[in-house]
Every structure is written in C-alpha cells, then in structure tokens.
N, C-alpha and C positions, 0 to 999 in steps of 0.2 A: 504494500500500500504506500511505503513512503516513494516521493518523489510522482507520484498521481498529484494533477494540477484539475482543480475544477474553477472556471472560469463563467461568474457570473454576470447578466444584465442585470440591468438597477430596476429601473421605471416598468413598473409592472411583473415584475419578479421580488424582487425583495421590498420596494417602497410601492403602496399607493398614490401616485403624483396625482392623478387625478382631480383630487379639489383644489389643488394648489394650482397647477395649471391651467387647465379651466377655465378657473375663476381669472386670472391675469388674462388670457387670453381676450379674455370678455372685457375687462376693463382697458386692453390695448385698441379693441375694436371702439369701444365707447371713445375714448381719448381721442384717435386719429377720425373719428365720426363715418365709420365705414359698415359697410353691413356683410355679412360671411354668406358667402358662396354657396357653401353645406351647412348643416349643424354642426355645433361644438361641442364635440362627442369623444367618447373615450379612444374610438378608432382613428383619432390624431395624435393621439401619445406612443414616441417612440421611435419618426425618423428623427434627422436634426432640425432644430428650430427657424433657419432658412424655409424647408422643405415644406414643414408644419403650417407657416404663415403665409407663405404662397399657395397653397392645398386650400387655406381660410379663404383668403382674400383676394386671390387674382393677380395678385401684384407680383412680381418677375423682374422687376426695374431695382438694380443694386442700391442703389442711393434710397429710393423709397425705403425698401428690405430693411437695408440700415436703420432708418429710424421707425421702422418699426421693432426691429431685436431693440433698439434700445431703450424703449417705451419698456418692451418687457422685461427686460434685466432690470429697469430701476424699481420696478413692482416687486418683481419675483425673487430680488436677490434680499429684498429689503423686509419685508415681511409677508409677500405671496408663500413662500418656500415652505410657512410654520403652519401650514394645514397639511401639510406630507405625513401619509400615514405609515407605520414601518406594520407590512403582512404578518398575521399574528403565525407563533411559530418561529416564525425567521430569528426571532432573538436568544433560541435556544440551540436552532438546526447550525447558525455559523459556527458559534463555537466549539459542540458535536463536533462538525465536520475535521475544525483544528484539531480536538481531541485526539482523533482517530487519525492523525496525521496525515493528511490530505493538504495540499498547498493551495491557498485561494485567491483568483484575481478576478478582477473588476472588469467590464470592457461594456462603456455606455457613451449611446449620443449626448448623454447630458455634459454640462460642461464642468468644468474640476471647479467654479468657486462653489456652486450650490453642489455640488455631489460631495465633496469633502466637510463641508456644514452641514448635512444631513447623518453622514455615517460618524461624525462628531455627535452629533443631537441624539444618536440612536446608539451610542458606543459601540459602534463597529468597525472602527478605522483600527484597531489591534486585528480584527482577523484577518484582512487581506494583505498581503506582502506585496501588492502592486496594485494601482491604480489606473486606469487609462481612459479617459476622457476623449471626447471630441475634440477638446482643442489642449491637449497634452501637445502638442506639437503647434509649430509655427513653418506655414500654412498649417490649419488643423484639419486632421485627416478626410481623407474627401468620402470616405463610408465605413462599417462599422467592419466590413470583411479584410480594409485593407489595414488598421486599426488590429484586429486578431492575427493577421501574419506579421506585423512589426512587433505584436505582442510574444508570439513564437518565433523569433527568430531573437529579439533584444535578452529575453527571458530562458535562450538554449529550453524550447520546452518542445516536445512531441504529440503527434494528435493523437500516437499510440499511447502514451502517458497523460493526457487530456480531454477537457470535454466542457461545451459549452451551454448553459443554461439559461433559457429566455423566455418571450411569449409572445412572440410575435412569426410569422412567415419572413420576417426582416432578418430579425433572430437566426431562422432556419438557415436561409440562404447565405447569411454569412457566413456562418458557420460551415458551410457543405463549403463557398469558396475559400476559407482556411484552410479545407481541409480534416476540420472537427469534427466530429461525432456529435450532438445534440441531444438533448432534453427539454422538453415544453412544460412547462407550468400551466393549471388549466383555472389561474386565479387571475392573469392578468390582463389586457388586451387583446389577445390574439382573440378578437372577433373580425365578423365580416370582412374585410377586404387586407387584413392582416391576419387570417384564420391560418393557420400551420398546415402540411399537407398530410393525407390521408397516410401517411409512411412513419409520421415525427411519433414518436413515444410520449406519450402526456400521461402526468403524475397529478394527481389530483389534490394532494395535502404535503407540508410539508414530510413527513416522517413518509411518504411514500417515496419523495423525492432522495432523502437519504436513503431509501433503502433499493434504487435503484439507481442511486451512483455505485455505492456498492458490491450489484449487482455488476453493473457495466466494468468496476475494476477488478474483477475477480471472475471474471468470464475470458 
C-alpha cells in the first residue's frame, strides 16, 4: 500500500461549493446588470471560472471576462467562500486514508487562494502532500488533464500507483487523458450534461469510497 497516491477533486467531491458559488454568481450577474443565458445550477460547478461565466452569460470578449472574474473574486474570496460546505464523512475518510498510508493530492479548477482557505477552514491542509490549482502555474494550466500529467511527472508518481477521484465527466476524461484510473462520487455534480459514463465506477458514500480505493490497490 505505501507509495499508492490517491488524487483528489475538490468542488463536488470533498466540498459542497454550491451555495457559495451560486450565490456570487448571482450577485456578479446583479452587479454587471446582465441576465444568464441558462439557469444557475449546480451543473456549472467544476470547469474553470472563464469557462463557467461565459456558459452564464454569453460573453467571450477577454476584457469583458476580466471584469467579470473580478467582480467574482472580490465577492467570493471575501466572504462568498464561508457558505462552502465540507461532504459529511470527508473529515474522517482523509485522515483514514493517511492512516492507512496512502499519499494524497489535490488536482482542482478552483484557484489556490480560496482552495487553501477552505482546507485551512476544514483542517485538511495536513493530509494532502501536494496541492494543484488552476492557477498553480503562470500561465495557469489550460485544463485539468494537463494539470494531472504535470502532476505525475513533477510528483515521479505512476497511474499504476495512482488514481483519481471526482464527479464530474470532466473529472473522467481527465483522468483517462493522464492516463489515470478513476473513481466517481455519486454526491456531487456529475448530473446532466456532466453525468460520468456508463463504464466510471461510482461509490455512493464515503466508507464505500474507501473501501474501493482499497479494493482498486490491492487488485
């Protein structure tokens, strides 16, 4: 078991971003006096926040883009962030996980200031040995699969000794372009038009989740 790395997403796997997002979301729309495209729904959490507010609003134009991310970061970083809920379970399953000597990293669109204030607010920044962020890098990486091979390659880690954990078909397809192995959580976004495919393995609760990591490093 030692030297097994399990690599998890954030947003809809271990936190409920949901009301926090959301809610900024709606108050960026209110602010710039715009009205959304689609509904502001769960099945917007989880590409990056470019991707997220152009999907809202229509807008495509960098400069616009621009202030609209910064409408939301000054909401979201300031006090949008403290309605993030941490998935009940998760605060017992990470440490498990350390226990039982398993090595854990991080790989999310979210961006490292509110991702590292979250797993500070949740005391989770002890279990993970790496963190990787959207904008960990300068340019910040252009998607989450190219993000998981700078992860496996900076990190000397293998997808034989590896496996990545999410809830999204986003989730999935990165992971399959890493090279990873997968696991779906069937607690967080992966609805509708982020629904995982008919092939992904989905764990229903946490304690199922560990017991089909497990399962996967012992097979």
């Amino acid at each position: 078991m030692l030297g097994n790395t399990v690599i998890f997403d954030f947003d809809g796997t271990i936190v409920d971003s949901a009301p926090a997002i959301l809610d900024t979301l709606e108050q960026v729309l209110a602010k710039h006096q715009l009205k959304p495209r689609r509904p502001v729904s769960h099945d917007l959490i989880g590409p990056p926040l470019p991707a997220t507010l152009t999907a809202l609003t229509g807008i495509s134009d960098k400069a616009k883009l621009e202030q609209l991310i910064g409408s939301f970061k000054a909401v979201y970083d300031s006090t949008g962030l403290e309605s993030t809920l941490l998935y009940a379970g998760m605060e017992t399953l990470l440490p498990a996980l350390v226990k039982s000597g398993y090595r854990l990293m991080l790989a999310t669109n979210k961006r490292k200031f509110p991702t590292e204030r979250l797993l500070a607010k949740f005391k989770l920044a002890e279990c993970f040995t790496g963190v990787y962020c959207l904008d960990s890098q300068d340019p910040p990486y252009a998607d989450k699969s190219r993000m998981l091979t700078a992860m496996l390659q900076t990190q000397s880690l293998t997808p034989r000794h590896s496996i990545y954990v999410g809830d999204t078909c986003h989730d999935e397809v990165a992971a399959a372009r890493a090279g990873l192995p997968f696991l779906a959580v069937a607690w967080g976004y992966g609805v509708g038009v982020q629904l995982v495919s008919a092939q992904a393995q989905i764990v229903s609760t946490p304690s199922a989740l560990l017991a089909a990591i497990a399962k996967h490093f012992s097979g």
